[in-house]
Structure formats: C-alpha cells, structure tokens
C-alpha positions in Angstrom: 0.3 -9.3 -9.9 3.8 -8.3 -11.1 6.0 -5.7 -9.6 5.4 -3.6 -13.0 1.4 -4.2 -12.7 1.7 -3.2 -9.5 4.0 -0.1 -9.9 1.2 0.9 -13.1 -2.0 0.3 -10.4 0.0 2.8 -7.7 0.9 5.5 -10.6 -2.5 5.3 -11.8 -4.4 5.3 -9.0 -2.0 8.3 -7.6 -2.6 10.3 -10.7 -6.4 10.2 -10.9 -6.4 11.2 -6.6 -4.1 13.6 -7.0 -5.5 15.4 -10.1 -8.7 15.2 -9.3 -8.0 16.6 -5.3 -6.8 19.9 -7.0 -10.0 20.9 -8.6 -12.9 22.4 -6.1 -15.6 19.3 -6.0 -18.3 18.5 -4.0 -17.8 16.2 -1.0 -20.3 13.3 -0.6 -20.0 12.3 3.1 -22.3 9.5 2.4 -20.3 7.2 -0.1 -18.2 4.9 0.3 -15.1 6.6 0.6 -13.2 4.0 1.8 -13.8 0.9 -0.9 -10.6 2.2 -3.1 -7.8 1.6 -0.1 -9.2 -1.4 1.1 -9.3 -2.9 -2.5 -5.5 -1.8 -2.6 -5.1 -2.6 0.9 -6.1 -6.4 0.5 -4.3 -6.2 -3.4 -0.8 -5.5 -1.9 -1.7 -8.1 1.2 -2.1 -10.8 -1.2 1.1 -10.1 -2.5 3.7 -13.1 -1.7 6.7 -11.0 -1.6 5.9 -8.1 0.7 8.5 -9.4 2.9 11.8 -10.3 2.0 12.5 -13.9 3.0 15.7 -13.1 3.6 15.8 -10.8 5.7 12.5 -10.4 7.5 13.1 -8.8 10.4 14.5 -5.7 8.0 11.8 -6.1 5.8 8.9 -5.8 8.4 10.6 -3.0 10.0 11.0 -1.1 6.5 7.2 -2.1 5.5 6.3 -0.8 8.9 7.9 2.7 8.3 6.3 2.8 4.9 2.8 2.3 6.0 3.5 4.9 8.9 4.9 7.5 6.5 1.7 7.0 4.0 -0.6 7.9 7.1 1.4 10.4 8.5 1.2 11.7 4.1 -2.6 10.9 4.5 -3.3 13.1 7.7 -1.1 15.8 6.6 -2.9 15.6 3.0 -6.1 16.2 4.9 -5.2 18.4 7.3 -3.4 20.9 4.5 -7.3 20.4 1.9 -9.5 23.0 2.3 -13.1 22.5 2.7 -16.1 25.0 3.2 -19.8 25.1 2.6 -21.4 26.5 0.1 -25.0 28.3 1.2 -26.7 25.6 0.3 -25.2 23.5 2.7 -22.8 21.3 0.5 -19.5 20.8 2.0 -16.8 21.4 -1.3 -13.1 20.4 -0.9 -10.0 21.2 -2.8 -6.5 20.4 -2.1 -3.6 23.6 -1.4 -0.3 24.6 -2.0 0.5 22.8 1.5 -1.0 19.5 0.2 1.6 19.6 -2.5 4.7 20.2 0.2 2.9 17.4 2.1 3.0 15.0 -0.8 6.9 16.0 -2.1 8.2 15.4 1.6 6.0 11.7 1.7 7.7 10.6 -1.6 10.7 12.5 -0.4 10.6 9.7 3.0 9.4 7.0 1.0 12.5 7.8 -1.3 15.0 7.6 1.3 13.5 4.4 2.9 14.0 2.8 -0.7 17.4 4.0 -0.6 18.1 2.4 3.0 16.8 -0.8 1.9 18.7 -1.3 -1.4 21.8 -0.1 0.8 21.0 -2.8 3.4 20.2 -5.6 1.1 16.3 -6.0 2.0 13.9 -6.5 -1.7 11.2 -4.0 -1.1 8.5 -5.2 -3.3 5.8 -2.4 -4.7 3.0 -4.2 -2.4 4.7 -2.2 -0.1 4.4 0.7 -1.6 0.7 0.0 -2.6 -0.4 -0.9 1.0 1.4 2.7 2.0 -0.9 4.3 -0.6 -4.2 2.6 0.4 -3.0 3.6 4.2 -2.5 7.4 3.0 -5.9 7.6 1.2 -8.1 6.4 4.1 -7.0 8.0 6.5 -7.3 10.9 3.9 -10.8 10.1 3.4 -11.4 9.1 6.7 -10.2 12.7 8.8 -11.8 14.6 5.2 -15.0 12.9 5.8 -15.1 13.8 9.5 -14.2 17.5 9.1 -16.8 17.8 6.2 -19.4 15.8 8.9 -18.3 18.8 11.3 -18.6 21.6 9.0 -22.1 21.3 8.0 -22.9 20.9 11.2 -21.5 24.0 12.4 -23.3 25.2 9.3 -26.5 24.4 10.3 -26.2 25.2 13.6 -25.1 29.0 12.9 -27.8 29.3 10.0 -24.4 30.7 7.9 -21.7 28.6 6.6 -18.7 27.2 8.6 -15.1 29.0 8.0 -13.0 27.6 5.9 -9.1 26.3 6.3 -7.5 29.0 4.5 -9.8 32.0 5.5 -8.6 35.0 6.6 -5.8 34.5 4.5 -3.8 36.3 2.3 -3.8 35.2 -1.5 -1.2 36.4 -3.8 -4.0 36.0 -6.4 -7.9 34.6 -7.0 -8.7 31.5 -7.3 -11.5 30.2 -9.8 -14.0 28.1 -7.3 
C-alpha cells in the first residue's frame, strides 16, 4: 500500500477505536479481540520501507521506540478505561478523561520521534506508525480482556458486582451510562 493508503487505514481505524471507546458498551471477553492488530500488525510488516535503507541502524532504533511508545499508549489506555459489571453479570467498559491525556501524550511522543527522525535524516514510513497502532490496541485489548475476565469473577464470587475504576470518586457531574 502507499504511504497515503496507509496514513487513511491508521486515521480510520483510530477514529472508529477511539469513538467508539468513549461510549459505555458491553465487553465480550469471548471474541476475538485481537484479529484487528494482527491484520495491521502483518499489513505494516509487509511494508518494504519500514526501514530506511539508508540509514538502518537509525531507522530500527526509531521503529523500536515507536512500537514501545504504542504499548506503553496501549497499557496506559487500558489502565485509565473503566469497567464494571452490571447485575446481570456483564462486564461494560468506557474510556475516561485519563484515556484522553493518555492518548494526547502518545501522539505527543510519537510527534517528537517524527521530529527526531526528519531532523536526523532517517524516512519514517507510516508502516511504522501502523505497526505502533496494532501494538497499542492489543495490548489494549489484551490487559481490557484480562481485567474484564477478573471482574466477573470477583462478581460471581461476592454474589454483588465488582468495583469499578473510578468508584469512590468524585464527579463534577453525571454521566449518562
């Protein structure tokens, strides 16, 4: 694919996660929540320029930092979601305030790694930047899946649902659920 194909894929892809993260929705611990980043994943692999020829030492260690900055984004992004059971058991999910800091200091990083390579000389080619994004959402879906997996446990150990990240907390105002 070209680096404007590419760059489309990652802002679509982005868009429909993000948006849809910031709504309260049902998590299904059962599906296959890791298909999406590995079809990315082996998309931006295929990818003949993910490393500058000229300079592949500098390009490695730049791909390498992106990658660890989208799962560092990924674990923070899951971390910062909150989840809680309903009393019928179902584990629901919705992405906070936190979530958004998370994701403005991860493009933030990725922003300023950009700006190191162009000032070094290394192409960065958007595969890059796509392999980062199918790193950040497994290992989203990945830690979401296992505290979701955890909660209704808890749940139906204790007869009562689990607590909730974000309980006990003070809100400035009520959220619709």
């Amino acid at each position: 694919m070209s680096g404007l194909v590419n760059a489309l894929v990652i802002v679509a892809v982005a868009a429909v996660v993000i948006v849809r993260q910031f709504r309260a929705r049902a998590l299904d611990t059962d599906r296959r929540w890791w298909v999406l980043p590995v079809i990315l994943a082996v998309v931006a692999l295929r990818e003949p320029g993910i490393l500058d020829p000229h300079h592949r030492a500098g390009s490695a260690a730049l791909l390498a930092a992106e990658v660890l900055i989208g799962l560092a984004t990924g674990a923070g992004w899951a971390w910062t979601t909150r989840l809680w059971t309903a009393p019928d058991g179902v584990v629901w999910t919705k992405s906070t305030r936190a979530s958004i800091g998370v994701w403005l200091v991860g493009i933030g990083m990725r922003a300023g790694l950009f700006a190191l390579g162009a000032a070094s000389g290394v192409h960065q080619h958007s595969s890059a930047l796509m392999l980062s994004l199918a790193g950040t959402l497994l290992v989203r879906a990945g830690i979401l899946t296992w505290r979701a997996r955890s909660f209704a446990a808890a749940s139906a150990s204790a007869g009562r649902p689990a607590p909730a990240y974000g309980d006990g907390m003070r809100t400035a105002w009520k959220e619709g659920v």
